[in-house]
GUSE-946338 format. One record per residue (C-alpha): residue number from 1; residue in three letters; x, y, z. Coordinates in pm, 1 decimal. Example, Ala and Ser with C-alpha at 12.3 -4.5 7.8 and 13.67 -1.06 7.14 Angstrom:
% GUSE-946338
+-----+------+----------+----------+----------+
|  nr | rest |       c1 |       c2 |       c3 |
+-----+------+----------+----------+----------+
|   1 |  ALA |   1230.0 |   -450.0 |    780.0 |
|   2 |  SER |   1367.0 |   -106.0 |    714.0 |
+-----+------+----------+----------+----------+
***
This chain:
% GUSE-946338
+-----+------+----------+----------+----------+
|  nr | rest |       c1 |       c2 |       c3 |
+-----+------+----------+----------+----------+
|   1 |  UNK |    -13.1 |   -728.0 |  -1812.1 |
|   2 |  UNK |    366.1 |   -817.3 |  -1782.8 |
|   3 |  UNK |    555.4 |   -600.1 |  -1537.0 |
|   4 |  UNK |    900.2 |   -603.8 |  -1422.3 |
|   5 |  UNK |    996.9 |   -345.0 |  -1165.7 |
|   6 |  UNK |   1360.8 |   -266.5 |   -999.9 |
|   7 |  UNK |   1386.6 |    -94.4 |   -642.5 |
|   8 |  UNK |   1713.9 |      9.6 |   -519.6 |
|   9 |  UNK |   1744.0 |    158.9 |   -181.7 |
|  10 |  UNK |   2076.0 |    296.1 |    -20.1 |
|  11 |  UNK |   2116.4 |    447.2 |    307.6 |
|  12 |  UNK |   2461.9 |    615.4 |    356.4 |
|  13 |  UNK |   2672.8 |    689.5 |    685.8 |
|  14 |  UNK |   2953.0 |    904.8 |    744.6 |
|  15 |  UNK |   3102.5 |    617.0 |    915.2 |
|  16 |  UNK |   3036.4 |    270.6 |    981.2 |
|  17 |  UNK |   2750.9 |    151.3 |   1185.8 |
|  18 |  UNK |   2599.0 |   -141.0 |   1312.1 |
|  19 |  UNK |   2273.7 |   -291.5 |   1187.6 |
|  20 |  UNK |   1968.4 |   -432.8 |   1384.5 |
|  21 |  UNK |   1778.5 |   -705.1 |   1196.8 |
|  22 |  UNK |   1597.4 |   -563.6 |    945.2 |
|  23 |  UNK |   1218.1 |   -600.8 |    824.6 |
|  24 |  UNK |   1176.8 |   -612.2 |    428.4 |
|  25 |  UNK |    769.3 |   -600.9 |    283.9 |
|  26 |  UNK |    926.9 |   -594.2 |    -85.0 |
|  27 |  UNK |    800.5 |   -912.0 |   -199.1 |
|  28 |  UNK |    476.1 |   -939.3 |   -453.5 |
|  29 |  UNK |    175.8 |  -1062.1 |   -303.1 |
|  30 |  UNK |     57.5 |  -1349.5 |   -527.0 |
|  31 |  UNK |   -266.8 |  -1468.8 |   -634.8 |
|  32 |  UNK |   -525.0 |  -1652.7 |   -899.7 |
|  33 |  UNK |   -463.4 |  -1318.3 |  -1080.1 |
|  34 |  UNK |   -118.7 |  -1202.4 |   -980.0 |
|  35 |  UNK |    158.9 |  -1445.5 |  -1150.0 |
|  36 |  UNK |    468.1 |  -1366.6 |  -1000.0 |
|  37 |  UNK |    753.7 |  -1466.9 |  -1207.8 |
|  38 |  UNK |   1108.2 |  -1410.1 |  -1094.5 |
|  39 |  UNK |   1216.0 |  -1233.9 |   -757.0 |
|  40 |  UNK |   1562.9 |  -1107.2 |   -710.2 |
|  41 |  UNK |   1608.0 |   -963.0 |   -321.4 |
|  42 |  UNK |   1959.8 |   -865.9 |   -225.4 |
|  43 |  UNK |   2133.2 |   -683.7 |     34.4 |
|  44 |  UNK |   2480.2 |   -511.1 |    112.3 |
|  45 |  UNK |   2669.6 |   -605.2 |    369.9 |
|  46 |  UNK |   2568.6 |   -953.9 |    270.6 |
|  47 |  UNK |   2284.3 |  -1071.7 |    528.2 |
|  48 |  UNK |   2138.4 |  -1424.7 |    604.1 |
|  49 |  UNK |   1766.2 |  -1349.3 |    443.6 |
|  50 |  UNK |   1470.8 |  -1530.7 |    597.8 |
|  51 |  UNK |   1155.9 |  -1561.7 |    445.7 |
|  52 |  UNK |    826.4 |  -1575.5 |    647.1 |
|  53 |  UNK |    475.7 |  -1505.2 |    643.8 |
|  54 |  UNK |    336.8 |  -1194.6 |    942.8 |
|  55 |  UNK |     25.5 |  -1194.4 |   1133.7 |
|  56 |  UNK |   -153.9 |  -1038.1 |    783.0 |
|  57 |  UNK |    -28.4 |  -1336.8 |    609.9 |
|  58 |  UNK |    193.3 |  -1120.4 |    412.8 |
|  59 |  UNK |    541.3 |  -1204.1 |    257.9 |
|  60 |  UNK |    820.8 |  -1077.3 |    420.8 |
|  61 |  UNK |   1184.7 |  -1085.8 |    486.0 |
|  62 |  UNK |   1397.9 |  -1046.8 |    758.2 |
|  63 |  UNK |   1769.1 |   -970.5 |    731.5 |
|  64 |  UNK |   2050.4 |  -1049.3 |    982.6 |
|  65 |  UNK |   2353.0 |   -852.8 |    944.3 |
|  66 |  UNK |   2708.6 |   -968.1 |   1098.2 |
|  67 |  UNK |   2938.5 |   -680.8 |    911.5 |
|  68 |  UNK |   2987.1 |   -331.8 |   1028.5 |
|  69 |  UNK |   2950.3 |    -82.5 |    732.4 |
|  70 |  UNK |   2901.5 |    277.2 |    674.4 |
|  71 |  UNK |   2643.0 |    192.7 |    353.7 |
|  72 |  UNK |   2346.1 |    -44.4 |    322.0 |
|  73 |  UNK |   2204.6 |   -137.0 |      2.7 |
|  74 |  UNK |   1871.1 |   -393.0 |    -64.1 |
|  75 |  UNK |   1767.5 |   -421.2 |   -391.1 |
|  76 |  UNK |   1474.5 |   -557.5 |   -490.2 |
|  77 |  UNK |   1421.9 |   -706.7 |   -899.0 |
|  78 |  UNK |   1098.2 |   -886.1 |   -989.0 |
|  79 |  UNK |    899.5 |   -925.7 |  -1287.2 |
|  80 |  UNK |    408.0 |  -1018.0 |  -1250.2 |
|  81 |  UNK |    203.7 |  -1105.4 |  -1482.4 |
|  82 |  UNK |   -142.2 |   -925.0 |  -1345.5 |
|  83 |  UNK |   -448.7 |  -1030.4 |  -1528.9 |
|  84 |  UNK |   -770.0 |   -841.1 |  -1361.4 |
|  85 |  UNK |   -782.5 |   -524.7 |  -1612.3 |
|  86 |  UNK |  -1148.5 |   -511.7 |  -1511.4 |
|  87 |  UNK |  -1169.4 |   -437.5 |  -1141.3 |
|  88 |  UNK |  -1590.3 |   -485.1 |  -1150.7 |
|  89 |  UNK |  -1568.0 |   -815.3 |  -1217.2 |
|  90 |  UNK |  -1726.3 |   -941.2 |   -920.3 |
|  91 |  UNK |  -2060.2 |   -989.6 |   -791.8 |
|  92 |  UNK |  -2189.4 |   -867.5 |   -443.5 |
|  93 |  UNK |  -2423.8 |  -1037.7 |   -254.3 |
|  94 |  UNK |  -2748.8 |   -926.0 |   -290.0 |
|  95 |  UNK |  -2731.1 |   -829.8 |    122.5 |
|  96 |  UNK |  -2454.8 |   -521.1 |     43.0 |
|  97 |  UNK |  -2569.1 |   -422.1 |   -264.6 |
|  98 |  UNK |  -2755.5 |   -122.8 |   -143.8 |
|  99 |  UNK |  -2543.2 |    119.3 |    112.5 |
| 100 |  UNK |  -2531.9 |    114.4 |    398.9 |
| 101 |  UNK |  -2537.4 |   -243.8 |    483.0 |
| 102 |  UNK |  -2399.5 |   -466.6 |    773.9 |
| 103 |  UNK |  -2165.2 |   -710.6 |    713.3 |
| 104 |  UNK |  -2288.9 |  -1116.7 |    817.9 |
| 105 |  UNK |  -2177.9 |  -1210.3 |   1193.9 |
| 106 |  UNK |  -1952.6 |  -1472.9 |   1094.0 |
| 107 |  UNK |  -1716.4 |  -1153.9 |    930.9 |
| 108 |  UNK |  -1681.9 |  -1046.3 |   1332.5 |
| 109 |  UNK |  -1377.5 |  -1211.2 |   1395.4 |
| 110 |  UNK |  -1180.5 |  -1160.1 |   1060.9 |
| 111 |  UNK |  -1289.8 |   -818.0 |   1009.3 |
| 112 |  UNK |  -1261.7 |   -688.7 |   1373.9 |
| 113 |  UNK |   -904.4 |   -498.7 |   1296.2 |
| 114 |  UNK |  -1005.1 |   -338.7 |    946.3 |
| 115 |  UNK |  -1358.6 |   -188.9 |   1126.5 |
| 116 |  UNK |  -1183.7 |    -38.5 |   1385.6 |
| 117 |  UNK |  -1296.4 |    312.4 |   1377.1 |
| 118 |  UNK |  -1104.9 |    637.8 |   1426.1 |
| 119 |  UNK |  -1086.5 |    812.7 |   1801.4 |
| 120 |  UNK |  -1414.4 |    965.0 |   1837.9 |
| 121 |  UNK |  -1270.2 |   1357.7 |   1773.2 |
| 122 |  UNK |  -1168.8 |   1230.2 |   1430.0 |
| 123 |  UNK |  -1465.2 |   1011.1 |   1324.0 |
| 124 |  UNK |  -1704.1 |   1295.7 |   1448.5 |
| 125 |  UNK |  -1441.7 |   1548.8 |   1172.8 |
| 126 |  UNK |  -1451.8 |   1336.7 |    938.6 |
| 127 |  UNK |  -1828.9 |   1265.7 |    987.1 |
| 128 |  UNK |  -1854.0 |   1672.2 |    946.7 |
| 129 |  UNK |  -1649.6 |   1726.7 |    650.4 |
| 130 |  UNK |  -1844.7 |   1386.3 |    449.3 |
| 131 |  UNK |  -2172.7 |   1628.6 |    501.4 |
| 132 |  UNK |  -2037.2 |   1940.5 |    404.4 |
| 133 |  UNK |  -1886.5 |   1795.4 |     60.0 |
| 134 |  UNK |  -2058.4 |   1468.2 |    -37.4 |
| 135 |  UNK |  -2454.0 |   1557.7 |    -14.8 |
| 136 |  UNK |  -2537.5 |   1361.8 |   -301.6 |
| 137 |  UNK |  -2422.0 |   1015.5 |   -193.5 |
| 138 |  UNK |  -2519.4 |    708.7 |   -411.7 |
| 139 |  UNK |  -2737.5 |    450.6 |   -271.8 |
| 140 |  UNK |  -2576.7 |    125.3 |   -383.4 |
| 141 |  UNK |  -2269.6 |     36.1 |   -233.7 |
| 142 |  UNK |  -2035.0 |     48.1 |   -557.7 |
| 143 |  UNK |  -2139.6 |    383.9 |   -701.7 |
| 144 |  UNK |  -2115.7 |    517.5 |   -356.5 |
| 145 |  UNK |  -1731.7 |    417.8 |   -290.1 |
| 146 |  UNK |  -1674.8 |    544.8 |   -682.5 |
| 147 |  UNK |  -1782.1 |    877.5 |   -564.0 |
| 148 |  UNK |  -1619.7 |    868.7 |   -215.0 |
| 149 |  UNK |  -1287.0 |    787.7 |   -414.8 |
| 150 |  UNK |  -1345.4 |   1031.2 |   -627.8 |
| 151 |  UNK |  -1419.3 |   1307.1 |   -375.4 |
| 152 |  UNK |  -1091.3 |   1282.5 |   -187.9 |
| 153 |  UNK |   -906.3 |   1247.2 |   -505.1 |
| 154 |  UNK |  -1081.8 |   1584.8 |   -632.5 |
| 155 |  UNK |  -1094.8 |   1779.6 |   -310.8 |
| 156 |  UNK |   -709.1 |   1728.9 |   -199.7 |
| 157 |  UNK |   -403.7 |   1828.9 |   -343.1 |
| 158 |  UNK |    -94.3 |   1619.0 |   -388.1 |
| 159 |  UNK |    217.0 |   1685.3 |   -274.8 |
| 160 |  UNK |    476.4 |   1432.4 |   -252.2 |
| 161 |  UNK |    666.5 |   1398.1 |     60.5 |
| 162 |  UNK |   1030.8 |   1248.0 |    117.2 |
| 163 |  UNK |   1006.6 |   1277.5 |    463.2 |
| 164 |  UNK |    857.4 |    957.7 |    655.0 |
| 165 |  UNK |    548.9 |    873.5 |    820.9 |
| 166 |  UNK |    177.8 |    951.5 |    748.4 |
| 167 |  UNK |    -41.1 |   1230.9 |    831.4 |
| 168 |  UNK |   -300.3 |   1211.5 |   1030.8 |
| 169 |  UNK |   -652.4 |   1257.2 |    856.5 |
| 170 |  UNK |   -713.7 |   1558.3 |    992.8 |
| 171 |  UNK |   -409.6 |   1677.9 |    926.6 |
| 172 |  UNK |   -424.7 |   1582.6 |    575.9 |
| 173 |  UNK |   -802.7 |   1749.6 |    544.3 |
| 174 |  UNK |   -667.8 |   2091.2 |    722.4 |
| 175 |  UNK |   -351.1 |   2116.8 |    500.6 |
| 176 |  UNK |   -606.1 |   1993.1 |    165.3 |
| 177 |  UNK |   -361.0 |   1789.3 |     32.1 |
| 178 |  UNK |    -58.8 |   1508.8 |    106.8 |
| 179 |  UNK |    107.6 |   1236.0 |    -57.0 |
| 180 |  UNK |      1.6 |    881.3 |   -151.1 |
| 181 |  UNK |     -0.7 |    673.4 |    139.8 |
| 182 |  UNK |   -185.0 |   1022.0 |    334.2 |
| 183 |  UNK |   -434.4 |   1010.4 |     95.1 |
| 184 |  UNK |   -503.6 |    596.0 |    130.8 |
| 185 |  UNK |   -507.0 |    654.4 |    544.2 |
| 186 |  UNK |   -763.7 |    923.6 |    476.5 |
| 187 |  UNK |   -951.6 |    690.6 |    256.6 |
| 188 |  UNK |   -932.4 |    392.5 |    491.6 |
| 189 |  UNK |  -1053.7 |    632.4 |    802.6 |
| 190 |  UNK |  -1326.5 |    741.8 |    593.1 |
| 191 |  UNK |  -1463.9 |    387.3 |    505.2 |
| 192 |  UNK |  -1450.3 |    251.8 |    865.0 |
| 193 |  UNK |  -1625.3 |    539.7 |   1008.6 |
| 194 |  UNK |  -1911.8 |    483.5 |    770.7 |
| 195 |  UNK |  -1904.0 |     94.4 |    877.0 |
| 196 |  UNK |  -1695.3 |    -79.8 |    604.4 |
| 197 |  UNK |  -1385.6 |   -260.1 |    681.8 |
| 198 |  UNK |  -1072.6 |   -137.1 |    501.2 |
| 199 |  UNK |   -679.3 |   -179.3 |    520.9 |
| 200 |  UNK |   -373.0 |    -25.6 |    408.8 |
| 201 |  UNK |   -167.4 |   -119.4 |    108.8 |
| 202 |  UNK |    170.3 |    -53.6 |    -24.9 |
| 203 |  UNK |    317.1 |   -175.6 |   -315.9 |
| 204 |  UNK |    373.8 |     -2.4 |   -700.6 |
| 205 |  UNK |    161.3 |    120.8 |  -1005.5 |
| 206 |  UNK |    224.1 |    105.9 |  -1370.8 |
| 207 |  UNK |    144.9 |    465.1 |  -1508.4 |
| 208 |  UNK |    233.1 |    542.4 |  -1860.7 |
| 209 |  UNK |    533.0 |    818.7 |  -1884.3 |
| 210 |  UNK |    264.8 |   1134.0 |  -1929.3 |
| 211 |  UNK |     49.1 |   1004.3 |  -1642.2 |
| 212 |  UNK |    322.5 |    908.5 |  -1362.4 |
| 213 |  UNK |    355.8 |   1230.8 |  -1196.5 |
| 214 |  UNK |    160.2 |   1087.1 |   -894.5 |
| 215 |  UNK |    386.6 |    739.9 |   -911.6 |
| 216 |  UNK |    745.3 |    817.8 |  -1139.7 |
| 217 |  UNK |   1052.0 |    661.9 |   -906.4 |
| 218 |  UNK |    845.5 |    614.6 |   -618.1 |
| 219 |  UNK |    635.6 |    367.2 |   -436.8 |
| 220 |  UNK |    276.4 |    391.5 |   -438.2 |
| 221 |  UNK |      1.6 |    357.7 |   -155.9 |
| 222 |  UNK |   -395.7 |    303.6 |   -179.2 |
| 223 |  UNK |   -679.6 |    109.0 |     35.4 |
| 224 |  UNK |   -846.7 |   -173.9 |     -4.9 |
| 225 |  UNK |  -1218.7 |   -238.4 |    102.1 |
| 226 |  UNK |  -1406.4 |   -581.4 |    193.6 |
| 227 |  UNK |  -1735.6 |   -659.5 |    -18.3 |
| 228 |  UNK |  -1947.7 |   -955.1 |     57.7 |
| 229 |  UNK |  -1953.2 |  -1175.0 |   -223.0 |
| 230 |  UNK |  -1635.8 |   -911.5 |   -427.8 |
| 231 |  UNK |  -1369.7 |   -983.8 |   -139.2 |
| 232 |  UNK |  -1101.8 |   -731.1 |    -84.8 |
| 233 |  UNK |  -1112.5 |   -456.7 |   -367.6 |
| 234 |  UNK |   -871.1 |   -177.4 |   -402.9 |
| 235 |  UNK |   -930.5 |    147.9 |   -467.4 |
| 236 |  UNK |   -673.5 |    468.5 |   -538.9 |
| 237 |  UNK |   -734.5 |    788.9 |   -415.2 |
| 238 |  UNK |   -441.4 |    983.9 |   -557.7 |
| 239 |  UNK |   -549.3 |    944.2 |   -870.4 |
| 240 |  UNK |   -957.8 |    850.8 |   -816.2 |
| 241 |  UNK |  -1008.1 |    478.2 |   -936.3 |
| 242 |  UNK |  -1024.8 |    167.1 |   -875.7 |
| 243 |  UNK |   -701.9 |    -78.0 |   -888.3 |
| 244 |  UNK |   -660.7 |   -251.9 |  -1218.8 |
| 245 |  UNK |   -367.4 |   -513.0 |  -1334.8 |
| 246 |  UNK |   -165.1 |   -225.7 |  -1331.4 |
| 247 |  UNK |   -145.7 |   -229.4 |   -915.9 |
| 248 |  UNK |    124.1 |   -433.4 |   -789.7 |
| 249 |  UNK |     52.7 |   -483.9 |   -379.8 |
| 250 |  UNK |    321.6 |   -590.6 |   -170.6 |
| 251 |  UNK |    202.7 |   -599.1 |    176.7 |
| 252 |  UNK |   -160.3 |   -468.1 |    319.1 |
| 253 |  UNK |   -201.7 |   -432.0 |    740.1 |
| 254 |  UNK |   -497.4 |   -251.5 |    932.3 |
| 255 |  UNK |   -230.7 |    -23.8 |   1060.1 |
| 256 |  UNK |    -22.4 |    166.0 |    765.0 |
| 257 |  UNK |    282.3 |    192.1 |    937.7 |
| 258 |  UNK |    337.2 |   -171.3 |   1005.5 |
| 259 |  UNK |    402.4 |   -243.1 |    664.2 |
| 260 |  UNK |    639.1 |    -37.0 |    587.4 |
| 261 |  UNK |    895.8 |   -147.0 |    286.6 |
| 262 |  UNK |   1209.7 |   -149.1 |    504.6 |
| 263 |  UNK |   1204.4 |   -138.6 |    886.2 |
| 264 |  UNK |   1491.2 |   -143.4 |   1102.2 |
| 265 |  UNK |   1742.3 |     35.7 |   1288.2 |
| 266 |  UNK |   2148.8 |    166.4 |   1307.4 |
| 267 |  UNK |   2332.9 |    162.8 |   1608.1 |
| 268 |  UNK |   2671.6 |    381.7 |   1688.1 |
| 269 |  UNK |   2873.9 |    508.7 |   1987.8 |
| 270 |  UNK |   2779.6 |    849.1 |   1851.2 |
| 271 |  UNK |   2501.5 |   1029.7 |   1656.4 |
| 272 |  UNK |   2583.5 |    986.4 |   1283.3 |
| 273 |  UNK |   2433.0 |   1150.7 |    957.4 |
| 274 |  UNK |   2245.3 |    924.2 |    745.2 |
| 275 |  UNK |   2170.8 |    999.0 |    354.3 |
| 276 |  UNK |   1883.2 |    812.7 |    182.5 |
| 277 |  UNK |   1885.8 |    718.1 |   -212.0 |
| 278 |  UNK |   1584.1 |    526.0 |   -343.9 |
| 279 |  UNK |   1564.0 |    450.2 |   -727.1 |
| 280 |  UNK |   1243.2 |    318.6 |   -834.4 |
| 281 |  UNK |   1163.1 |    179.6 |  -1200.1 |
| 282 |  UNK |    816.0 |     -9.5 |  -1304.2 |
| 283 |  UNK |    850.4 |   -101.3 |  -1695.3 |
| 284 |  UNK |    514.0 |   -295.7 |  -1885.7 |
| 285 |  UNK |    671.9 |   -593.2 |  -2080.8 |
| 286 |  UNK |    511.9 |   -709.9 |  -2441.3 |
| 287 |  UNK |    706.3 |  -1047.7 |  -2431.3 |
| 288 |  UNK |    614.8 |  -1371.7 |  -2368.5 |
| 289 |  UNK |    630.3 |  -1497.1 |  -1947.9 |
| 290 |  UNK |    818.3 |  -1752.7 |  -1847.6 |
| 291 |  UNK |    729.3 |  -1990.8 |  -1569.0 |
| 292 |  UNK |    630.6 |  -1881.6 |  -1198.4 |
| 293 |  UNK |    889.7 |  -1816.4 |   -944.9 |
| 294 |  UNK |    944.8 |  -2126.1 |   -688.1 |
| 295 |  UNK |    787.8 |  -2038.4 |   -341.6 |
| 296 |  UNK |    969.5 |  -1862.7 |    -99.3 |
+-----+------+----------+----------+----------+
***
């Protein structure tokens, strides 16, 4: 599947400001069966952009601003060619086919962040609320994360939020519902409480125009799980699947709010009011790709 997305973020001031150097996770990650193709990343005030790799080995950008000004605009223009429309292609090892299982010792190490389990009050909530509403849990490992998915995608309620940061699980269970990225924390809480290593992903979703409600001008957020022998698999909870070719990731982390698309701050003598405009557009593409994009 072609894809070309456009992301236009604009914060406004009611007078100039000064800018901090700025953290951008906007960036495609790229693999055997993610082909990125062209990547346009601008800003405004003009900044010196360096590219880099974090600790999570994702692609990111940091921006160094010289010019005082009382807007800031980054723009982000890319165009993927995803080719995984089947998202069971893989083959487990016969060790985690049945649930639970325990992952091999060598996996200690790696997986040490994306096991970390909730503060015992929440894992013993969440514990709680997994036996009053999913009694009939699958034995094999697959089925049983279908129907986990599918549980928190039935049982909550989404609401999209403009305000920033994530709930917290429990939070998001008491109020029954949240937005994206609330319902991919909840996901990833549930998954390392019941012993399976998960991590936090942001990036965008193709929906077609009568099935965007959950995703129209807006970023999207979901989990991804490690299975011996499948790797890292992703799986959406706002809308009860798992990720296809039409999941674009940018950036995944053990901790949600590290990855965040644009991080940085404003300084000023005084407070100042800030406006935020975000314009987000992910379009399918039925002509032929051109060649990949040159490494960053």
């Amino acid at each position: 599947m072609h894809l070309r997305v456009s992301h236009l973020t604009r914060y406004e001031y009611d007078r100039e400001v000064e800018f901090s150097p700025h953290v951008l996770y906007l960036r495609p990650r790229e693999s055997a069966q993610a082909r990125l193709l062209a990547h346009d990343l601008s800003a405004s005030p003009a900044g010196r952009l360096l590219h880099l790799r974090d600790t999570h080995d994702n692609n990111c950008a940091h921006a160094h601003f010289s010019a005082r000004a009382a807007n800031l605009e980054i723009r982000s223009d890319f165009e993927v060619v995803n080719t995984f429309p089947n998202p069971f292609d893989f083959i487990l090892k016969p060790s985690a086919i049945p649930f639970p299982f325990a992952y091999e010792p060598v996996f200690d190490f790696a997986l040490g962040p994306y096991l970390a389990a909730p503060f015992d009050a929440t894992r013993a909530r969440l514990l709680a609320w997994l036996d009053e509403n999913f009694t009939d849990r699958p034995a094999e490992t697959v089925p049983f994360l279908s129907a986990l998915n599918t549980l928190v995608y039935q049982r909550l309620r989404y609401t999209r939020r403009e305000e920033p940061g994530i709930q917290p699980s429990l939070q998001t269970l008491a109020l029954g519902g949240g937005a994206c990225r609330d319902y991919a924390v909840l996901l990833m809480e549930f998954c390392r409480t019941l012993g399976l290593a998960a991590r936090f992903v942001s990036g965008y979703m193709f929906a077609p125009s009568d099935k965007a409600e959950r995703t129209a001008g807006a970023m999207h957020a979901w989990a991804e799980v490690y299975l011996p022998g499948a790797g890292w698999r992703g799986l959406d909870p706002t809308h009860g699947f798992w990720c296809d070719e039409t999941f674009i990731p940018l950036a995944h982390a053990a901790q949600a709010e590290s990855v965040n698309p644009i991080q940085g701050n404003v300084y000023a003598p005084a407070p100042v009011a800030a406006r935020l405009f975000t314009e987000v557009r992910v379009e399918r593409i039925d002509t032929p790709v051109a060649s990949p994009a040159p490494a960053a």
